[in-house]
LOTI-67605 format. One line per 2 residues: number of its first residue (from 1); their letters; for each residue y, z, x of C-alpha. Coordinates in nm, 3 decimals. Layout:
<atoms>
NUM> A> Y,Z,X; ...
</atoms>
This chain:
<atoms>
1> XX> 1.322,2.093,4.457; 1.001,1.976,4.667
3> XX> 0.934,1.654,4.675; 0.633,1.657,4.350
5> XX> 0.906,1.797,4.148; 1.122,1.575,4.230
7> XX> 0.946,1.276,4.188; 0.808,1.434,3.788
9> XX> 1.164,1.437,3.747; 1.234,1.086,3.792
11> XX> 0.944,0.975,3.625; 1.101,1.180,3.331
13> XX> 1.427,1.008,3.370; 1.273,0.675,3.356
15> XX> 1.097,0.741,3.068; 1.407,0.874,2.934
17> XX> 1.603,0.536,3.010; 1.295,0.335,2.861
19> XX> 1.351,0.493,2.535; 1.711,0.612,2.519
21> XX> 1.840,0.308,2.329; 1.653,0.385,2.019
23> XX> 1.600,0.779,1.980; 1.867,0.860,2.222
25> XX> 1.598,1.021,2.480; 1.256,1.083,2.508
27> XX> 1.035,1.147,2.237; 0.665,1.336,2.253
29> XX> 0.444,1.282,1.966; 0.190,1.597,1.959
31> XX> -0.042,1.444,1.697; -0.177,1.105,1.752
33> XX> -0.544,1.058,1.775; -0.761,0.778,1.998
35> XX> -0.764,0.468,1.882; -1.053,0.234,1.867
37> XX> -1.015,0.094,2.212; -0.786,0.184,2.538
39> XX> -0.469,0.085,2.494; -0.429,0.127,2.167
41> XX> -0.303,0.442,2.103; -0.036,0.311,2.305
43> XX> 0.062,0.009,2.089; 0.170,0.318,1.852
45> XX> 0.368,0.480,2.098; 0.601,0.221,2.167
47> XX> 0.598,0.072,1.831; 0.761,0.387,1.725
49> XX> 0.961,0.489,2.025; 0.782,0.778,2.161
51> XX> 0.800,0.825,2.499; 0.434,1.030,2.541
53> XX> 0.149,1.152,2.330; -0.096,1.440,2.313
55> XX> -0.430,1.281,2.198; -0.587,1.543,1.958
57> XX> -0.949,1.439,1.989; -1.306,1.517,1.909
59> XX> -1.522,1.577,2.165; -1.732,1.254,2.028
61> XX> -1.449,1.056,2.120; -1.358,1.217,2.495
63> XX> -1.438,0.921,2.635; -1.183,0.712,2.406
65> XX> -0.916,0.950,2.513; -0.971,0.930,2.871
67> XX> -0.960,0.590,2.895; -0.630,0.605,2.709
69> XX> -0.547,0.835,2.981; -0.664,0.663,3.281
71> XX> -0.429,0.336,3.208; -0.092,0.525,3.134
73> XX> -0.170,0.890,3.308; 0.232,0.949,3.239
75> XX> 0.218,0.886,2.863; -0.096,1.062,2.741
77> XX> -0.224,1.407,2.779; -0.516,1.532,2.495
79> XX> -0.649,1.819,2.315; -1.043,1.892,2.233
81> XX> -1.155,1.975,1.927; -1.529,2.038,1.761
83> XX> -1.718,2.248,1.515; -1.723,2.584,1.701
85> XX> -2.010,2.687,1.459; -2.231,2.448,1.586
87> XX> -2.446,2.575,1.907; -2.366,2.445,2.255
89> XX> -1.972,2.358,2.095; -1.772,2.646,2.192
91> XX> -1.920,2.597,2.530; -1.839,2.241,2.537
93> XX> -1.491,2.310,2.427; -1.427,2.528,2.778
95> XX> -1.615,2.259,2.959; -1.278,2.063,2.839
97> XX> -1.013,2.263,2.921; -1.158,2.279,3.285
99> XX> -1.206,1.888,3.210; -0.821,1.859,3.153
101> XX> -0.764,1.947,2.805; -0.412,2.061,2.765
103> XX> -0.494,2.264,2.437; -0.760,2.315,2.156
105> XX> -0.745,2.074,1.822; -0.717,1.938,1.599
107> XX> -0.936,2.178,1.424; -1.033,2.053,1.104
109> XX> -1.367,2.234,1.023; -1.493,2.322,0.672
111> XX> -1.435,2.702,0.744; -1.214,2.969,0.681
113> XX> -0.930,3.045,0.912; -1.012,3.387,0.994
115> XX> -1.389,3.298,1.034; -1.621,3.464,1.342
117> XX> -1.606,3.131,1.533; -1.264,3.027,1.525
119> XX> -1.196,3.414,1.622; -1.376,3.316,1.932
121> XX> -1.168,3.059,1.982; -0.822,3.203,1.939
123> XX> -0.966,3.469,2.123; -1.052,3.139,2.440
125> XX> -0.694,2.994,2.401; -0.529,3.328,2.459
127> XX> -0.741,3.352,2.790; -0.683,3.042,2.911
129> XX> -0.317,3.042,2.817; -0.328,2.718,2.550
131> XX> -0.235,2.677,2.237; -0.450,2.583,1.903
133> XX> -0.361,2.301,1.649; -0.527,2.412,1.318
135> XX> -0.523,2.184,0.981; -0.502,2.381,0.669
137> XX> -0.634,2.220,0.364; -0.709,2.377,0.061
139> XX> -0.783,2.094,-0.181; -0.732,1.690,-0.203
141> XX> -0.840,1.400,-0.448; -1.080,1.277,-0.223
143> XX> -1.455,1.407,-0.184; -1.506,1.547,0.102
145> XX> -1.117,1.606,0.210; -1.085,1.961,0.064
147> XX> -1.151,2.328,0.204; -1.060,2.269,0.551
149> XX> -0.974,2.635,0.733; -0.918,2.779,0.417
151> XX> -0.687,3.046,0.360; -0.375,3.030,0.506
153> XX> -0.234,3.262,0.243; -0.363,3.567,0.445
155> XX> -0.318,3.392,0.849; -0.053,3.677,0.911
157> XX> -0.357,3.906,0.963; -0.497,3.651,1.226
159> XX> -0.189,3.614,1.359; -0.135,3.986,1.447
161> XX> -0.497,4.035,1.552; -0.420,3.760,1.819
163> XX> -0.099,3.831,1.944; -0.154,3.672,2.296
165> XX> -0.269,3.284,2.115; -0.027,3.017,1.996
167> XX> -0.085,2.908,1.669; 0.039,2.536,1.554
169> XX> 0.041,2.488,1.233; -0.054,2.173,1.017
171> XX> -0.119,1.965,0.740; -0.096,2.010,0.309
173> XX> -0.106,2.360,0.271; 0.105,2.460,0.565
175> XX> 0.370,2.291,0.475; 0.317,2.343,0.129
177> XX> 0.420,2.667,0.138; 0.722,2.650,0.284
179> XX> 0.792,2.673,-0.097; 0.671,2.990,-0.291
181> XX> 0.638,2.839,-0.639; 0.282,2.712,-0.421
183> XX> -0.014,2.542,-0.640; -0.305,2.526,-0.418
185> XX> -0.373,2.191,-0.628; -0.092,2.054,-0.486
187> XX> -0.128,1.818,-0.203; 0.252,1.709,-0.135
189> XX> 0.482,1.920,-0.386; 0.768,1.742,-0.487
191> XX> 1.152,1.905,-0.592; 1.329,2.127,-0.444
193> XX> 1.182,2.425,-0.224; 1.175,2.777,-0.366
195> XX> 1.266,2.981,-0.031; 1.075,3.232,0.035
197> XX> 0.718,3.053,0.157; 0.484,3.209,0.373
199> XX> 0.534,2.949,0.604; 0.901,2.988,0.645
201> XX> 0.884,3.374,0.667; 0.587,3.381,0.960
203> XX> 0.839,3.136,1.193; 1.031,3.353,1.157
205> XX> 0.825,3.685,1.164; 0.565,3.602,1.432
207> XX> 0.612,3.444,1.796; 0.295,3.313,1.821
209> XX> 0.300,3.081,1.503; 0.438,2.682,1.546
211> XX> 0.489,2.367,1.356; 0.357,2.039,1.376
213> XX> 0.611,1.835,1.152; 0.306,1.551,1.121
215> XX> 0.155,1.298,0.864; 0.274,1.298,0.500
217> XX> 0.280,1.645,0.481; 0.474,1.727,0.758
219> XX> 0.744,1.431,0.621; 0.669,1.535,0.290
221> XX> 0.810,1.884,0.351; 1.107,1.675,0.542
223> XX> 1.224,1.466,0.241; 1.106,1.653,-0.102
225> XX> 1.445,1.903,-0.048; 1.727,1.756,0.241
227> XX> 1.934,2.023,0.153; 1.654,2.308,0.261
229> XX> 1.513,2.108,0.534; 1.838,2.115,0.701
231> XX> 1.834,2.450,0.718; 1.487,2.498,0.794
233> XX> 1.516,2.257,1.082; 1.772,2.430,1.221
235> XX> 1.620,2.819,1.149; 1.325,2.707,1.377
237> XX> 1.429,2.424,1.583; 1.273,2.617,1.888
239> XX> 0.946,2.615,1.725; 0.907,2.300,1.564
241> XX> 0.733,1.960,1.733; 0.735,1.619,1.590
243> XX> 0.384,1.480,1.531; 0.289,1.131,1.371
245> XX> -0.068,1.150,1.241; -0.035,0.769,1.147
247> XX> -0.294,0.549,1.065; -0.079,0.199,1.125
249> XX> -0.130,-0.038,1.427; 0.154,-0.062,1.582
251> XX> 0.422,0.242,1.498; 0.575,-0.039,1.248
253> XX> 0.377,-0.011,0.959; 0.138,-0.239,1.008
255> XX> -0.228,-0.123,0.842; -0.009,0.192,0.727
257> XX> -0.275,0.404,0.508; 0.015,0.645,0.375
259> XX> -0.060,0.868,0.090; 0.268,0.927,-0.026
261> XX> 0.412,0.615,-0.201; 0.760,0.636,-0.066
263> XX> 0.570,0.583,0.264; 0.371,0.234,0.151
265> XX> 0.356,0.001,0.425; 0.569,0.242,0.698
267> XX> 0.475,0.424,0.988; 0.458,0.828,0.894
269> XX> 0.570,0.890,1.258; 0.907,0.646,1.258
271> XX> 1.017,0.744,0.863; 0.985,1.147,1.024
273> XX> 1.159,1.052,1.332; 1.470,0.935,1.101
275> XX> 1.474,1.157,0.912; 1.486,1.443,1.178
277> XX> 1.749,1.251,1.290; 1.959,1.246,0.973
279> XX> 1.907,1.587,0.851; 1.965,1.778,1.234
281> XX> 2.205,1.727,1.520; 2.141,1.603,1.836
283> XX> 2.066,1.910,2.004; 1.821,1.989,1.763
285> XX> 1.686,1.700,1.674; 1.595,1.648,2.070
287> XX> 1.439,2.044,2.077; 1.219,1.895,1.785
289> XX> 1.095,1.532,1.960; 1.105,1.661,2.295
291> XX> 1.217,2.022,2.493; 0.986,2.256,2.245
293> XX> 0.672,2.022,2.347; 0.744,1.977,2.670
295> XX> 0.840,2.382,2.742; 0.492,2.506,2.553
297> XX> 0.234,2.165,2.707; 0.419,2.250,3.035
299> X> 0.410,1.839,3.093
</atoms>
């Protein structure tokens, strides 16, 4: 071991110590986004007993993220993310990665997920050897919300036309279908899961696809059927990442905008982080909050 190595080491062990007494190790969150001002992004991380974070951010807010960065360089790495549609944006998306952008997303476009552009950039994250965070949305309540990389239904033909590019998936419809009884009305299905769901079978079927376990969706999938998330959780627990996409202040709840009711007034990314904990065992349950992230970011 030379001596860089060994000193990342210890500054994982520390960080390990720091947050051992509540998670039992380190924790990375892969989906938090820059807050308002520096330092704040971190009041979330410890308030819900991460350990680091991977600040998915739009290029508008670079400069948020980086200042995030430049306090607590050892907690906070980030993503980029635009409109690839738009001229100059793919181009200002490889201006990031050479910037230090550890990956691509979160894409959230008003697209289709097979469209020319994002093609382009799969096509970008396979060359440069990082992965893509995509949202799938195909409908919400709110104006505005809906048709966001639209249909997921057919991704297994993206997913063999870009062998070489990691796919993380994320968000309603994602996780929606881990259920095959699937309304596309249906934000956050509730009962138990019909096995059999697209997103189930592609873990299984394709290398290149992940899972961000994020926001309501992500917990929604979590709590809706114990019983199959147990099982799910422990099919893919070398593929799955725990995100928080959480709106509160502080990783307590505080200014929680939750949509699911069972999560009024709670932090998305703590409620998920218990109940990883109760529904997988401690091996798995630290592949999920920390090895998988750590192994694909290379951090």
């Amino acid at each position: 071991m030379n001596r860089r190595e060994f000193l990342g080491a210890a500054a994982v062990a520390s960080l390990a110590a720091q947050q051992g007494g509540e998670w039992g190790g380190p924790v990375v969150d892969i989906h938090l986004h820059p807050r308002r001002t520096a330092g704040d992004s971190f009041l979330h991380v410890e308030g819900c007993g991460a350990t680091r974070a991977v600040l998915l951010t739009n290029l508008r807010d670079a400069d948020k993220a980086k200042g995030e960065i430049a306090l607590r360089p050892d907690r906070f790495i980030w993503f980029a993310a635009t409109d690839p549609s738009q001229p100059g944006n793919f181009e200002a998306l490889q201006k990031a990665l050479d910037d230090g952008a550890r990956g691509i997303g979160e894409m959230k476009n008003h697209t289709t997920a097979d469209a020319k552009d994002m093609r382009r950039v799969y096509d970008m994250c396979a060359e440069r050897k990082v992965p893509v965070l995509i949202h799938f949305q195909e409908t919400s309540k709110f104006t505005g919300e809906e048709g966001w990389n639209t249909g997921f239904s057919n991704f297994d033909k993206v997913l063999k036309a870009h062998k070489k590019t990691t796919f993380i998936g994320h968000a309603n419809f994602f996780w929606a279908a881990i259920s095959t009884d699937l309304a596309r009305e249906s934000e956050y299905p509730a009962g138990p899961v019909k096995p059999g769901g697209v997103t189930d079978k592609w873990l299984s079927e394709y290398p290149n696809l992940w899972g961000d376990l994020s926001a309501n969706s992500g917990n929604n999938a979590l709590s809706r059927d114990p019983e199959f998330a147990r099982s799910f959780l422990k099919r893919h627990q070398n593929k799955l990442m725990f995100g928080s996409d959480c709106s509160c202040r502080d990783g307590k709840g505080t200014g929680s905008g939750a949509l699911l009711p069972r999560l009024k007034n709670k932090c998305v990314g703590r409620d998920t982080l218990g109940l990883l904990k109760e529904l997988t065992t401690p091996d798995v349950f630290r592949k999920i909050t920390w090895t998988n992230a750590v192994n694909l970011l290379k951090i």
